[in-house]
TORBA-229372 format. One record per residue (C-alpha): x, y, z; residue in one letter. Coordinates in pm, whole numbers, plus 50000, padded with zeros to 5 digits. Each point is the difference from the previous one (the first is absolute). Example, Ala and Ser with C-alpha at 12.3 -4.5 7.8 and 13.67 -1.06 7.14 Angstrom:
BEGIN
512304955050780a/501375034449934s/
! end
This chain:
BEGIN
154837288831690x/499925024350283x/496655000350177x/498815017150335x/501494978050234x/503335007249849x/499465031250276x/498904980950251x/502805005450201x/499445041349991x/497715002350233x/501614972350237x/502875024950027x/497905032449996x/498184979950282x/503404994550212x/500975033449930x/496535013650107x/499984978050318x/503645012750098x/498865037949975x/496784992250196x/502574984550267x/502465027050030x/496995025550000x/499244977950351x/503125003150097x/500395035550012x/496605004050092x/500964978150324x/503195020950057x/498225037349952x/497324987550239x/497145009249761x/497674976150033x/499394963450165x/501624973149806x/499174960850061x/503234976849976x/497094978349772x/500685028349704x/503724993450025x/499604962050045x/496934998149668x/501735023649767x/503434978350021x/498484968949900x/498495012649737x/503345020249849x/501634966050075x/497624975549781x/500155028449754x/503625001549971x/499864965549995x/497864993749726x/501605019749774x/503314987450015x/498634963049943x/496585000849793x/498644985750296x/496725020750062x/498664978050277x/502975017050223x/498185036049938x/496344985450049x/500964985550316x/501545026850144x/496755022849901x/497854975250173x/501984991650326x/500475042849980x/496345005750043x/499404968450258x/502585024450190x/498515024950018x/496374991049975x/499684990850442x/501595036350018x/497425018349777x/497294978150153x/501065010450387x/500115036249866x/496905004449792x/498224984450361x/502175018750242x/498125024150255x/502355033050053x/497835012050257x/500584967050171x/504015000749976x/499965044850075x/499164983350321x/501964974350036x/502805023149938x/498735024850258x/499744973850286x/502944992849909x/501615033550052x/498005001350345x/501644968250131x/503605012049924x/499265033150157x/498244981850260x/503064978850061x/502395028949919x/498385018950314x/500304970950190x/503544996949953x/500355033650103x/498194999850258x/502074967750126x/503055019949928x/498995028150198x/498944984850270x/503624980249999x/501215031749980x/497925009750311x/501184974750226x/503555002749900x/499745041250068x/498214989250350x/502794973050064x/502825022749972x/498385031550193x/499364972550262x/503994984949989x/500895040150000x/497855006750294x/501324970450184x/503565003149892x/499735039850112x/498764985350351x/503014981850071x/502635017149839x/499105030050228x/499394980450325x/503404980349950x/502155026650067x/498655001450357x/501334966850059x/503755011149915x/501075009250377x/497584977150136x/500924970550254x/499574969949842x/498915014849631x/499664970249789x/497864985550296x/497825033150006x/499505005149669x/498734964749966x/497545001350231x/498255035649856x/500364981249611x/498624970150164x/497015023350128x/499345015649744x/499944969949728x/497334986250253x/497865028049958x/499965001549623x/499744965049906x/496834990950331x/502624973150137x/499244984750377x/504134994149973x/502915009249880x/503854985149991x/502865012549882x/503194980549912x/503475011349899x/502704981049843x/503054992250226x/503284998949919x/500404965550059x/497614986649718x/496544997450263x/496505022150032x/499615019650323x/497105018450180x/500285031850003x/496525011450098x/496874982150077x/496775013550053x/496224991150013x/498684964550016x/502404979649716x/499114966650091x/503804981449892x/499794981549617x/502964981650084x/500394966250255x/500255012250329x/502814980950231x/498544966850108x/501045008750378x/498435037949964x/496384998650201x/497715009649809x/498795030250195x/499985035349833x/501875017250194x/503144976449922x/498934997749677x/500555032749913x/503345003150194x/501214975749789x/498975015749696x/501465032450113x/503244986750081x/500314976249680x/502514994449730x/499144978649710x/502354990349746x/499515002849617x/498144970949939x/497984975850086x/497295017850189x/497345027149860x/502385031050045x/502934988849856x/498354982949684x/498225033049937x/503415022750062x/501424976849752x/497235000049731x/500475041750037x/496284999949896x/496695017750201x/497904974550119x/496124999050029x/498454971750232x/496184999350009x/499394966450176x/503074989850185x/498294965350075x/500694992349587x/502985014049994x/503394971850108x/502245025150055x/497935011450316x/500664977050276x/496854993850250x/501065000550329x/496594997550190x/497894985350187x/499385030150170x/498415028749874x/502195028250049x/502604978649766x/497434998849726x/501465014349648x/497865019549802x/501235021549714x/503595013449958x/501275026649751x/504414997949972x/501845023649811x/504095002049965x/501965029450083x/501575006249721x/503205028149890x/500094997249653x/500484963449936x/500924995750354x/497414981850233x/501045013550374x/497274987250188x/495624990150008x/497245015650148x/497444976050027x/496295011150093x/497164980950178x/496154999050030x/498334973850224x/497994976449905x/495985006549988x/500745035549841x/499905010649650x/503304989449798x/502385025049886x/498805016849693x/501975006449688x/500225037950047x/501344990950389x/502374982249815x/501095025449769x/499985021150311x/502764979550161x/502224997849749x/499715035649923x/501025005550400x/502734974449961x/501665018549740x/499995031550118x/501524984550330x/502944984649809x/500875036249878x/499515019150317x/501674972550192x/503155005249775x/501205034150111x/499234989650375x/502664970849973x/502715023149781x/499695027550228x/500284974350344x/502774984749794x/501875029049950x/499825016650382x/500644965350181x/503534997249745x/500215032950114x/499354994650412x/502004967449919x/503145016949870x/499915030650210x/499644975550329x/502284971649883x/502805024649955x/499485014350394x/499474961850096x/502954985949769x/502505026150180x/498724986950385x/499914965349907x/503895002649921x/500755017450305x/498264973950231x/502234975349856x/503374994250193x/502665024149900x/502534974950115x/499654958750121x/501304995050351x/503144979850010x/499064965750184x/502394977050093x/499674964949810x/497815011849769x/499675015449650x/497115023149864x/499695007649659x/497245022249825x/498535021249753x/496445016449913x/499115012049650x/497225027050063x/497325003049687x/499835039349947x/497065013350148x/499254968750176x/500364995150398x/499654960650079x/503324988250116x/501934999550309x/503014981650207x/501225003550330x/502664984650214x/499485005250412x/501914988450223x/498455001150380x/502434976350198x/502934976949963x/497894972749982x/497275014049742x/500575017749677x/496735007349774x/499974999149649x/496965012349847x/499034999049581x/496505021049970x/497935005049690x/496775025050030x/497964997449716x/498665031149821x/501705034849894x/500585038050173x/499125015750303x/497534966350157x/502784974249939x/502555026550173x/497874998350314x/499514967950043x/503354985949939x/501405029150316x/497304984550167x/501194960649954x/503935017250019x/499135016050381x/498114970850115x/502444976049911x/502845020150136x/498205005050361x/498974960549961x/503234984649903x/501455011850360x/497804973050156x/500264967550080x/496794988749740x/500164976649732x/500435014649657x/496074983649923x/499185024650303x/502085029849908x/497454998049598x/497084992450222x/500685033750225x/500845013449665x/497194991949795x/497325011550264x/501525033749987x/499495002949595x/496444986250055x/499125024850253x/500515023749698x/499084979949705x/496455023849953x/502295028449910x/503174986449836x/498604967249847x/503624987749908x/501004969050091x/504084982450022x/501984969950022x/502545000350264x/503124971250057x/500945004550348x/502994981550069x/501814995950360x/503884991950026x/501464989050358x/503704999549906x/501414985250309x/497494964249913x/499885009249607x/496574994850009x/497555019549820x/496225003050037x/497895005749636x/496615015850017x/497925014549649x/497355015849917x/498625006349641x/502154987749735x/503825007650063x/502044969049979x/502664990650220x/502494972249894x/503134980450168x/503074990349824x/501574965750210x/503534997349922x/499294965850119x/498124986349761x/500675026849720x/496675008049943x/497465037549976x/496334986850101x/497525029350105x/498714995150355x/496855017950025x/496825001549845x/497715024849925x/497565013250257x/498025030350055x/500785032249947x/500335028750284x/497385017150019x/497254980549860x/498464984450300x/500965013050382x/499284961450133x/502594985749716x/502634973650183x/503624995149910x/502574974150074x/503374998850060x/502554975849822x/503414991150245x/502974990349838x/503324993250133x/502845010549716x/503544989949925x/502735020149924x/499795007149616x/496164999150006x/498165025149850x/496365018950022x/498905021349753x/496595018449961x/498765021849675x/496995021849951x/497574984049736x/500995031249778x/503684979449915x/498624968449871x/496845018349840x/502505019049790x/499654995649645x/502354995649667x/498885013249635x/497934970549958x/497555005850311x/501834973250200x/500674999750348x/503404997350184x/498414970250211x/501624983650279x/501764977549807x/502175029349872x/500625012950387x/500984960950104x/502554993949650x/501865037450132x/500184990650359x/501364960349966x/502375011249752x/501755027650223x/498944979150350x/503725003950088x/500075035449983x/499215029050267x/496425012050045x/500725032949845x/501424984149684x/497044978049999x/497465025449972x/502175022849745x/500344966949764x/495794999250045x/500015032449923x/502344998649721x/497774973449824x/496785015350074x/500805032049807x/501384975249690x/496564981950020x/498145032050006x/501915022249760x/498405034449956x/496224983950048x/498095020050226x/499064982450332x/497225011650231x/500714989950323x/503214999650204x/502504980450034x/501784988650334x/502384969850139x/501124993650329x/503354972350033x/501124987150337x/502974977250023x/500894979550332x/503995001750019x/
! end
């Protein structure tokens, strides 16, 4: 018998379907933006299409009462917040809001701006600076002494800009080690002073002037290293500053040390100073600095290419008129003495003038053989080795030891050491060939060895000493030997066993002795062609930068 709940399950589906169209409706209505939608509608009207759905499909009406009731506890706290909501309240709510993100949005900008400030004032200040020295360095070009100069008017100015009582500037050497460069002010030293140095300030600062630090282990170096600007406020905090006091004037305050730097080069520090009792540096002093630094790296650049480039120039334009004397002071032809050989050679380094032999013979019973080395290159090592070559030729004509003849010698180079500032090393040896004796005297670092036939054995004879021409009141002494038949001297310039082969190593001594014992039996002159034989072998086509000379004397 069909009754009315035969249909009950009509409106359960006209209920789904109803609930679905109300749900899409929110959808789109969401999607057009037409009105404010709560998630609550989405989340109430699909538990009630799902308990209807349900219900229908099993006869189970619970499902669909549930799902009415838990729809409306839903929804209820949101229609309860709503009918008791304030608008007026939340318009303003909204509008503060809107007034803190525009108040924040101006403050941004005004941040921004003002970053933009300082970075506009920062680079008209590096261009200002930069302009400064990029026009003054070109005066320092022909300048005496330009590096020097230059220095000093950067160190100046840095001063100035950054309020420093001091100022020191360092420049990497080419042998791995911080020198002064220029010092000015009141820098009281951050590093340990020599334990022997008094502590009084005027050889305090001499020593700082003069000073070369090496890449570590001192304040300097560590910082050159790092390659990193350095701000010290309170230097009595800070370990890398060493306190040298008691006294006062050695009392650190605060430093400021920034690295010359070419690209990612570091060539050298400045380092800044204020004494202690006055204000710190600030951080703007500090930006100062390094802005002054960096514009000193750059201007500094052109200065060194341009000194580079004329000194290669002066270099190669004097070498060439120096090379072409130096050959024609040595001796066109070797005398012919009786009972005794001479063998030589000299390999001149173009555009370098360092070498020279000579062979004098001023009586029967005295007969001069001279090896001479002047360091340096041109026009100043031409002068002063005619100087030693005249003085030794009048000398040698005496009756002086050889130790005397250098001595003479080497006062006459000092005398004129302020202009030329080269220095030499000198073998002086004296042959009486009626006693076959021979008296040695050096100077510098020219060896001079003897072959005995008796013992067959090479052992070098001298040592090293001082140069000529380093210090006027420098003493010299003489070595007398009494030779046999067969015996054999031989002297070299430092150039020969300084030479080098492909892989940077040097021809040594040990070389020069393995040549000479294994052609002992042969005449002088062979003797020094087989050395030179085996020195161009060892060397090859590598480029060598000093000459190379060898003197052989045989007793027959």
């Amino acid at each position: 018998m069909i009754n009315i709940d035969t249909f009950i399950n009509v409106p359960l589906l006209a209920s789904a379907i109803v609930g679905l169209l109300i749900v899409v409706f929110l959808i789109v209505i969401k999607l057009r933006n037409t009105g404010s939608i709560s998630f609550i509608y989405y989340l109430s009207s699909a538990v009630i299409i799902a308990g209807a759905i349900l219900s229908s499909l099993n006869g189970q009406y619970f499902y669909f009462t549930a799902s009415v009731a838990i729809g409306g506890l839903l929804i209820i706290p949101y229609l309860i917040i709503k009918a008791f909501d304030n608008p007026k309240k939340r318009e303003e709510k909204r509008q503060a809001k809107l007034a803190q993100a525009q108040e924040n949005s101006i403050a941004t900008n005004a941040l921004a701006q003002a970053a933009i400030a300082d970075i506009k004032a920062k680079s008209a200040k590096t261009l200002e600076v930069n302009k400064e020295l990029i026009s003054k360095v070109s005066s320092y070009f022909t300048n005496e002494n330009s590096i020097e100069s230059f220095l000093e008017y950067c160190n100046k100015m840095i001063t100035e800009k950054v309020n420093a009582d001091g100022c020191v500037i360092l420049l990497a050497d080419e042998d791995g080690s911080l020198a002064v460069k220029s010092l000015m002010g009141s820098f009281p030293p951050p590093y340990k002073l020599p334990e022997d140095l008094p502590h009084k300030p005027i050889r305090v600062e001499t020593n700082l002037r003069f000073a070369t630090f090496p890449l570590k282990g001192n304040i300097f170096g560590d910082i050159y290293q790092e390659g990193e600007p350095v701000l010290i406020t309170d230097s009595i905090k800070d370990p890398r500053v060493y306190q040298n006091g008691p006294e006062d004037f050695l009392t650190c305050g605060a430093y400021i040390f920034v690295p010359i730097k070419q690209m990612e080069n570091t060539i050298g520090l400045i380092g800044l100073s204020v004494l202690p009792g006055k204000t710190p540096f600030t951080k703007e002093e500090f930006e100062n600095a390094i802005i002054v630094t960096d514009a000193i790296a750059s201007a500094i650049k052109p200065l060194y290419s341009f000194l580079a480039y004329a000194e290669k120039s002066e270099l190669s334009k004097d070498g060439i008129i120096a090379t072409k004397y130096q050959k024609d002071m040595l001796p066109a032809k070797l005398p012919v003495i009786d009972k005794l050989q001479i063998g030589c050679f000299s390999n001149p380094v173009e555009n370098v003038c360092g070498d020279f032999y000579d062979v004098l013979v001023s009586r029967k019973d005295r007969i001069s053989f001279v090896m001479a080395d002047v360091a340096g290159k041109g026009m100043n090592s031409l002068v002063v080795m005619i100087m030693i070559r005249a003085i030794l030729r009048l000398s040698v004509n005496t009756a002086q030891a050889a130790s005397t003849i250098l001595s003479w010698a080497n006062r006459g180079i000092c005398l004129e050491s302020s202009k030329i500032d080269h220095f030499a090393s000198v073998a002086l040896i004296n042959y009486n060939s009626t006693t076959k004796e021979a008296q040695i005297a050096t100077c510098g670092n020219n060896p001079v060895f003897l072959y005995s036939v008796a013992n067959n054995q090479l052992s070098q004879i001298t040592t090293p000493s001082e140069p000529m021409g380093v210090e006027k009141d420098a003493t010299y002494s003489d070595i007398n030997i009494t030779l046999n038949s067969g015996d054999i001297l031989v002297t070299c310039t430092d150039g020969l066993l300084e030479s080098l082969d492909d892989n940077g190593v040097q021809y040594s001594t040990e070389n020069l002795k393995k040549v000479i014992l294994k052609n002992c039996n042969a005449n002088a002159k062979d003797i020094s062609n087989r050395v030179k034989e085996d020195l161009k072998r060892y060397s090859e086509n590598v480029q060598q930068y000093d000459d190379q000379s060898l003197l052989v004397i045989k007793i027959q």
